[in-house]
C-alpha positions, -999 to 999 in steps of 0.1 A, spaced: 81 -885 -262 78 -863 -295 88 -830 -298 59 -813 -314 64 -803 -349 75 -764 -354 67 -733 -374 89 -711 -381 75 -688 -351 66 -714 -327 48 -749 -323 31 -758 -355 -6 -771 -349 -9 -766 -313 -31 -737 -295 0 -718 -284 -7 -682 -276 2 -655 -300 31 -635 -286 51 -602 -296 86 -596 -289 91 -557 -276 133 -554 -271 147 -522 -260 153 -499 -224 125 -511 -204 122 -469 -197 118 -464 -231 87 -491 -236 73 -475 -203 71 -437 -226 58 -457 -250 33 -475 -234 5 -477 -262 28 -509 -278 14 -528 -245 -20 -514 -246 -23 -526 -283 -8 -560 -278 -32 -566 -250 -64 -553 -270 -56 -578 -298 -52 -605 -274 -21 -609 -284 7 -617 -255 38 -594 -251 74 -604 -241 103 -584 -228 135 -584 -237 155 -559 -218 190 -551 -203 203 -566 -165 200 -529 -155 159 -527 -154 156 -563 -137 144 -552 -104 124 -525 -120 111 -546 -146 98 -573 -122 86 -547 -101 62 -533 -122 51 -570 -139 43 -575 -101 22 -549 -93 -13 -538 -104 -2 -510 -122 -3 -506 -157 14 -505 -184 41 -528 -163 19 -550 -153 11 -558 -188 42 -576 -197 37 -613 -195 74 -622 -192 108 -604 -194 143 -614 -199 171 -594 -189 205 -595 -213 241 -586 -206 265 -563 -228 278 -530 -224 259 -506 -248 287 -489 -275 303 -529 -273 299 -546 -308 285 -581 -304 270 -577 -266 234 -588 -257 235 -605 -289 235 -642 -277 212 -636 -245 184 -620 -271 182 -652 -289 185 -677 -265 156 -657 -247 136 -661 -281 142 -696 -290 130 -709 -257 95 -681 -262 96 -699 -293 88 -732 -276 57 -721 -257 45 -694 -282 34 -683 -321 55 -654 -316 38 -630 -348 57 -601 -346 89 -582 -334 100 -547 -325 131 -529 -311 111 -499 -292 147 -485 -281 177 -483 -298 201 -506 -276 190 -538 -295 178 -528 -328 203 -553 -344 194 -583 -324 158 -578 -336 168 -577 -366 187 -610 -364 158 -625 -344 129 -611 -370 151 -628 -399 152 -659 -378 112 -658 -372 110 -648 -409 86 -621 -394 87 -583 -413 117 -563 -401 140 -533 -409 163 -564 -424 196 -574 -418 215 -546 -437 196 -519 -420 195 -530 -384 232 -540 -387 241 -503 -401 214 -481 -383 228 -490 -347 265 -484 -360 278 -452 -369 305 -457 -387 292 -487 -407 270 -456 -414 293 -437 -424 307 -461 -448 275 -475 -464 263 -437 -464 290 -421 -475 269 -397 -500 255 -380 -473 278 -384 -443 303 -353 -437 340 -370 -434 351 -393 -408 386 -409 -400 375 -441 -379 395 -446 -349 394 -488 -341 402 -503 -309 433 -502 -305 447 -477 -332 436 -445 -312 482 -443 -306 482 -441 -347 451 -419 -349 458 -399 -383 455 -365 -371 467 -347 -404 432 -360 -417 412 -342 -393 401 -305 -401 391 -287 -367 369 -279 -354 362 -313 -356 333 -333 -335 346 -367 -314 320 -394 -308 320 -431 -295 297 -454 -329 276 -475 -306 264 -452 -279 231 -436 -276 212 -403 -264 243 -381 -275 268 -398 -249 306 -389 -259 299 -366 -285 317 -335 -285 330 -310 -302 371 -311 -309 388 -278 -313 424 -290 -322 449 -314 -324 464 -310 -287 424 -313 -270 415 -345 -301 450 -363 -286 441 -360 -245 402 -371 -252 411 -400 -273 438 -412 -246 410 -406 -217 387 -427 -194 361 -409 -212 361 -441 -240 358 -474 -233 392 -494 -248 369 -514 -271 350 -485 -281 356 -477 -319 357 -438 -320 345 -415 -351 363 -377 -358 342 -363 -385 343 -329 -395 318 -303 -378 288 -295 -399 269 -264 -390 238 -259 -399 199 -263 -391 194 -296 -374 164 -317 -385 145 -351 -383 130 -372 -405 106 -393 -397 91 -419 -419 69 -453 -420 82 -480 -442 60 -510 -453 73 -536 -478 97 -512 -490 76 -483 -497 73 -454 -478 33 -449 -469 43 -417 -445 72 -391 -439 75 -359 -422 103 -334 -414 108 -322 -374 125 -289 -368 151 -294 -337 168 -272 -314 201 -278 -296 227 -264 -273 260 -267 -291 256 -228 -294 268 -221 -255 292 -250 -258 311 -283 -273 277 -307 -267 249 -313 -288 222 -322 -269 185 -316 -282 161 -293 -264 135 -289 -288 114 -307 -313 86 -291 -335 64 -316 -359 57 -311 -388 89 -284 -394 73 -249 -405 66 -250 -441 99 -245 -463 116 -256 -493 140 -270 -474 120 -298 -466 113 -311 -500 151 -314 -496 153 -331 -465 122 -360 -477 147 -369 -509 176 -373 -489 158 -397 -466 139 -415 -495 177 -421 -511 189 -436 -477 163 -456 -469 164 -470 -502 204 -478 -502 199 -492 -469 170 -513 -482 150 -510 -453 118 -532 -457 92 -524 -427 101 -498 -402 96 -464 -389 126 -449 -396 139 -418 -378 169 -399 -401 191 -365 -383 199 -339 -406 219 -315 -411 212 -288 -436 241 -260 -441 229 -228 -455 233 -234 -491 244 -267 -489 226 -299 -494 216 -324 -463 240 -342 -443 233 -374 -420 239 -370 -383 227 -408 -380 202 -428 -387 177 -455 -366 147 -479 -376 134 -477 -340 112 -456 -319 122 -424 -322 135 -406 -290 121 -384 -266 82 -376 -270 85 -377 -308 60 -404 -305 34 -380 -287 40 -353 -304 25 -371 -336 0 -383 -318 -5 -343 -312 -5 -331 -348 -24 -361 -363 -48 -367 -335 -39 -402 -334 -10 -425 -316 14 -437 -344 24 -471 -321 -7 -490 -336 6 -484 -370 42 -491 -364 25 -527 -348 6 -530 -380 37 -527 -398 55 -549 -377 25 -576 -382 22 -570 -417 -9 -555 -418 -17 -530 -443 -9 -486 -430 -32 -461 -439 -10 -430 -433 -22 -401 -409 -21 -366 -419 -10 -335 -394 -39 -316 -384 -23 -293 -359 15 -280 -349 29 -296 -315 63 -290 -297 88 -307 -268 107 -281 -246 134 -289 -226 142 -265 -197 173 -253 -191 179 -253 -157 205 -241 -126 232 -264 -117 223 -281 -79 199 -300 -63 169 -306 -76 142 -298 -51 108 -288 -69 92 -276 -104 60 -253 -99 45 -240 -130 19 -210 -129 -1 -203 -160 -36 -211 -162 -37 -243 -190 -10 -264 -178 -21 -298 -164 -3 -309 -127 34 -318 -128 38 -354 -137 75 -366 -123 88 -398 -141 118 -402 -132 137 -440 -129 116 -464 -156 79 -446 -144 57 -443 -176 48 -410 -192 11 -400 -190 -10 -401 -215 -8 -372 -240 -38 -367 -259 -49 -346 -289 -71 -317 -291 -92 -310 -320 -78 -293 -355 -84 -257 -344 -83 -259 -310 -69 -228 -294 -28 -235 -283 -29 -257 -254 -4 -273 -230 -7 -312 -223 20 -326 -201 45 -309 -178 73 -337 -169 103 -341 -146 124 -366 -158 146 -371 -126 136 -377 -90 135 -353 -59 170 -348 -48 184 -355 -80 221 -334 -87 213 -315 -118 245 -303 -139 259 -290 -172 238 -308 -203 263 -328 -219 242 -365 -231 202 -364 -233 203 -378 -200 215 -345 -185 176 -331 -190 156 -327 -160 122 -308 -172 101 -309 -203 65 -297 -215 48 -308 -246 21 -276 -265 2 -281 -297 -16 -255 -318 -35 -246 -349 -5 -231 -365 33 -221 -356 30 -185 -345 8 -196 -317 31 -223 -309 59 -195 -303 35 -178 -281 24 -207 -258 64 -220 -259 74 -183 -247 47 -181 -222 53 -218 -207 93 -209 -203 79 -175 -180 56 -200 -162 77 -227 -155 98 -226 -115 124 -250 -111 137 -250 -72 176 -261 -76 196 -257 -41 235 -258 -40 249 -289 -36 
C-alpha cells in the first residue's frame, strides 16, 4: 500500500481535518477556555498535549458534556519533571508526528509555561508561526536568560548540578534571592540573607539534584509586567501591568495583585523600551510575550524573567476587562498567521488575592451588594466567564473565585499555588478602582478552622 504523500503539517491532498495543537497545564487551558471556544467556531479541531498529572482529569472532562473539556478532541499525556532540562520533550513530538498522520495540523500554542520549548521545536518542525527556536529555548530557562539578557538581568552566579559543594559564595552580595531556572509560579524562590542560610538551602531537599540553581542579587523596587503581542517580528500591541507582592512581610515573592493598564507614569515609557530591546535580542517572531520588571527608584528596568506564553493568573481576563474584548482570539490569529488589529484599553481592571488565616479551609461568604455568587474552581475546573462592562460603566465586581477545594489546608504563601481566594473589579479610572478594591477586601469572609 502507499503511504500518502505529506505536507509539512499533515497529509498532502487528502480531506484531513484541520487541527490545532494547545500544550501546557490542562488547569491552565481550562482558565483559558476561549482557545477551545475559538478552535471549535472556526471548525477547526483542537488537540491536547498535557502532563501524566491531568490524565484522569483530562479524560474526565473530554467524557463528559461539559464544556470547555468536552471540547478537546484528543489529549496526550507526557512525562518529565517540570525544572528537569530535556523532560516531556520526546513524548510532545512523538504525540505530534502521529496527529500529523491523521491531521492538517495549522497552528500551535503553548497556553502554559511547562512546554513552551517543545512547541517551539514542534512549530519549527510544522514550519507553522512561533516564538522561534531562540526564544522558546531561552524564555522557559532562566539562566539561559540570564546569559542572553545580560543587559537587563541583575547578577547571577549559576549553580549546575552538581557544583552546588563549589558554589562561589564570595560572588554573592546578600541579601541575595535563591531560585531553581526551570520551575514555575514562583516555586523555590526566596530570599537569601547570608552565607550560613545560602549554604543549608542549597544542600537541602528543597532542590531537586539535577536542578540548576540561580543566586542573583536582590533588586528592590516596583514590580511590573509587560505584556505585548508580537506578529512577524513587530510588535502590533504592548501594555505595562502594575503588580503587588508579599516579599514585604517575608523572604517569598509571590504576586497578589495585578492592575492593567499600570496608572499613567513616565516610568512606563521606560518599561515598553526595555521590553521592545528584549524581544528584539531574543528575536521573537509571533507571540504574546509577558516580560517581569523590576524598576528601582532611580534606576533603570531590570528583568525578573521573561515567557512567550499565556500569561498567568487572570491577566488574560483582565484585558478582556479594560479592552472589552478576549485577547485569546488574537493570540490564535497570531499563531495562524492571520493579520492583529490591536485593542485599545477602555477601562481600568484589577486581580486581588486575599490574604487569608492559616487552617482549614471551610467557606468564603462575600457581603456587598455587586458581587456575583462565589464560583470555587479548584483541581483543573474552568474559570467563569468574565465579561466586560461598557467604557464608563460605574466600578463593578465580576468574579469572586476560590481556587482550592472545601477542606483544603491553607498555609503561609510561599509559590502562587499557596493562594486560595481572588476577585477580579474594573472601572472607568484608578481612583475608583482603589475604592471598589478596599470595599471588596471589607466584604470578603473567609471561614478557616484550626487544623
Amino acid at each position: 500500500m502507499t503511504a500518502p504523500l505529506r505536507g509539512p503539517h499533515g497529509p498532502r491532498g487528502s480531506d484531513a481535518p484541520r487541527a490545532f495543537v494547545l500544550l501546557g497545564g490542562l488547569k491552565v487551558i481550562l482558565r483559558n477556555w476561549r482557545y477551545l471556544h475559538e478552535l471549535e467556531e472556526r471548525g477547526v479541531v483542537p488537540l491536547v498535549v498535557t502532563s501524566q498529572q491531568w490524565r484522569a482529569e483530562c479524560l474526565r472532562q473530554m467524557a463528559s458534556a461539559t464544556r470547555p473539556g468536552s471540547l478537546i478532541a484528543e489529549a496526550r499525556f507526557v512525562s518529565g519533571i517540570v525544572g528537569t532540562e530535556g523532560g516531556f520533550t520526546a513524548g510532545v513530538v512523538a504525540a505530534v508526528m502521529e496527529w500529523r498522520e491523521r491531521y492538517d495540523i495549522v497552528g500551535v500554542f503553548a497556553a502554559g509555561e511547562m512546554l513552551v520549548e517543545q512547541t517551539g521545536i514542534v512549530a519549527d518542525m510544522l514550519g507553522l508561526p512561533a516564538p522561534g527556536l531562540r526564544a522558546t529555548r531561552v524564555c522557559r530557562n532562566k539562566y539561559l536568560q540570564r546569559a542572553y539578557l545580560a543587559e537587563w538581568s541583575p547578577r547571577a552566579v549559576i549553580v549546575p548540578p552538581g557544583e552546588r559543594d563549589t558554589l562561589p559564595y564570595d560572588d554573592v552580595t546578600f541579601p541575595a534571592v535563591l531560585k531553581p531556572s526551570g520551575r514555575r509560579e514562583s516555586s523555590g524562590v526566596r530570599v537569601v540573607e547570608d552565607r550560613a542560610q545560602l549554604a543549608e538551602l542549597v544542600s537541602s531537599d528543597a532542590y531537586l539534584p539535577d536542578e540548576t540553581l540561580l543566586v542573583e542579587e536582590q533588586v528592590r523596587g516596583q514590580e511590573y509586567s509587560v505584556e505585548a503581542l508580537v506578529q512577524d517580528g513587530k510588535i502590533v500591541f504592548e501594555s505595562v501591568t502594575h503588580k503587588r507582592t508579599n516579599e514585604e512581610s517575608g523572604a517569598y515573592f509571590v504576586e497578589l495583585a495585578h492592575t492593567v493598564p499600570a496608572p499613567p507614569s513616565p516610568d512606563n515609557d521606560r518599561l515598553l523600551a526595555a521590553n521592545r530591546d528584549i524581544i528584539e535580542r531574543l528575536a521573537v517572531e509571533n507571540a504574546i510575550v509577558h516580560t517581569e520588571l523590576r524598576l528601582p527608584t532611580g534606576g533603570s528596568p531590570v528583568l525578573k524573567e521573561l515567557a512567550v506564553r499565556t500569561p498567568g493568573d487572570g491577566l488574560l481576563p483582565l484585558y478582556h476587562l479594560t479592552t472589552g474584548r478576549p485577547m485569546e482570539p488574537d493570540i490564535l490569529r497570531i499563531a495562524l498567521g492571520e493579520p492583529v488589529t490591536p485593542p485599545e484599553p477602555v477601562r481600568h481592571a484589577r486581580q486581588v488575592y486575599v490574604q487569608t488565616e492559616h487552617g482549614v479551609l471551610r467557606d468564603v461568604t462575600v457581603r456587598h451588594p455587586q458581587a456575583p455568587a462565589v464560583v470555587w474552581t479548584a483541581n483543573g475546573e474552568p474559570w467563569p466567564e468574565i465579561g466586560p462592562g461598557t467604557p464608563n460603566e460605574p466600578a463593578a465586581v465580576r468574579a469572586v473565585l476560590v481556587l482550592k477545594p472545601h477542606g483544603a489546608r491553607i498555609g503561609p504563601l510561599t509559590e502562587s499555588g499557596d493562594r486560595a481566594v481572588t476577585f477580579l473589579i474594573d472601572a472607568p479610572s484608578p481612583a475608583e478602582l482603589d475604592r471598589l478594591e478596599a470595599e471588596m477586601t471589607a466584604a470578603i469572609e473567609v471561614s478557616i478552622t484550626a487544623d
